[in-house]
C-alpha positions in Angstrom: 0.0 0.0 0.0 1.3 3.4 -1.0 -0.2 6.3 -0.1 0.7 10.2 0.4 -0.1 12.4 3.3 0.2 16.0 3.9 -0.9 16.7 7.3 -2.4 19.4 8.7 -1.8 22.3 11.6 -4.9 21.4 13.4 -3.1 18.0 14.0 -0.2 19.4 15.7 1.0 18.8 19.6 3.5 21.2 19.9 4.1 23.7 17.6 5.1 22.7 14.6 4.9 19.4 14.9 2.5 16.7 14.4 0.9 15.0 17.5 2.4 11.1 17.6 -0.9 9.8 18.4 -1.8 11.2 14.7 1.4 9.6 13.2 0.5 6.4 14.5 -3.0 6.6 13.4 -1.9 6.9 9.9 0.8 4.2 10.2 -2.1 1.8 11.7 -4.5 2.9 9.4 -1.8 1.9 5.9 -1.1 -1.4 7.8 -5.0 -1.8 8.5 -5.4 -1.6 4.4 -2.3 -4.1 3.7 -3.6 -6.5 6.2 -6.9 -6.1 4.6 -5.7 -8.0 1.6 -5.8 -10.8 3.9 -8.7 -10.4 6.0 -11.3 -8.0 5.3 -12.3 -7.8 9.3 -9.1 -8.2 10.9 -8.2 -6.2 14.0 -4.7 -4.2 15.5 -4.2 -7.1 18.1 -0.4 -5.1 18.8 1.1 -1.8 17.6 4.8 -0.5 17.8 6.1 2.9 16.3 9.6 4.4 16.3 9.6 7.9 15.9 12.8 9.0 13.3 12.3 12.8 13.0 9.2 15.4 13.7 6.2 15.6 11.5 5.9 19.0 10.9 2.2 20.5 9.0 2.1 20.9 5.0 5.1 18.4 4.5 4.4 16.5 1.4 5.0 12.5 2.5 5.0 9.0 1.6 2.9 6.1 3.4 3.9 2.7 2.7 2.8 -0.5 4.1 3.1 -4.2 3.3 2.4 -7.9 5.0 5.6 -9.3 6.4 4.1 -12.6 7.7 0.5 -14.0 7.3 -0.5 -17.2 9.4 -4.4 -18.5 10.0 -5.3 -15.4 11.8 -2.4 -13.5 12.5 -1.1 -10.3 10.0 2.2 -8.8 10.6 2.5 -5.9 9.2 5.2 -2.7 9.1 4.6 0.3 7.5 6.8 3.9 7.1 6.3 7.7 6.9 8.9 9.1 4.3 9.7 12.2 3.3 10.3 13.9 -0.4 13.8 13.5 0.3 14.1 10.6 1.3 14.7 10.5 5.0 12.2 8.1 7.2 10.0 9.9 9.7 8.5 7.0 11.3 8.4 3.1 11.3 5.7 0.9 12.8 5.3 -3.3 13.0 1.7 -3.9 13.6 0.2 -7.4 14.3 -3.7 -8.0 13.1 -5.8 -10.7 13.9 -8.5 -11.9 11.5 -11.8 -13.2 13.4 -12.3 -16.8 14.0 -14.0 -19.1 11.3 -17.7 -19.5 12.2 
């Protein structure tokens, strides 16, 4: 999944920069639609992120996200904030869980 994102100011904590809760709503949210290729309903069971650099409002970036592992019900996924120049502004491993078989 490749997406681009160009946040906002009303998202920001501090000045200037973009509230982490927000980042790692994004980053869940692109490894929500990779996992999705798997499993339709499946469900953040886990959530890690490593914050690189700020976010800072109106920067043009990259979202990309992919499947690193897929078992019965479990999706691991990472995903990564990038900037225009290439310098990573945050990395996430998520792990999604598919609902039981009725």
């Amino acid at each position: 999944m490749v997406a681009e994102w160009v946040p906002s100011l009303e998202w920001q904590g501090y000045r200037g920069v973009i509230h982490g809760g927000i980042v790692s709503t994004v980053l869940d949210e692109a490894m929500a639609k990779s996992a999705a290729v798997f499993s339709s309903r499946g469900v953040t069971a886990e959530l890690k992120v490593r914050f690189r650099r700020p976010v800072e409002p109106g920067q043009r970036l990259a979202i990309r996200a992919w499947a690193v592992e897929v078992s019965k019900r479990r999706i691991l996924t990472e995903a990564v904030i990038i900037g225009a120049d290439g310098p990573e502004y945050a990395h996430a491993w998520g792990t999604f869980l598919a609902p039981r078989a009725e």
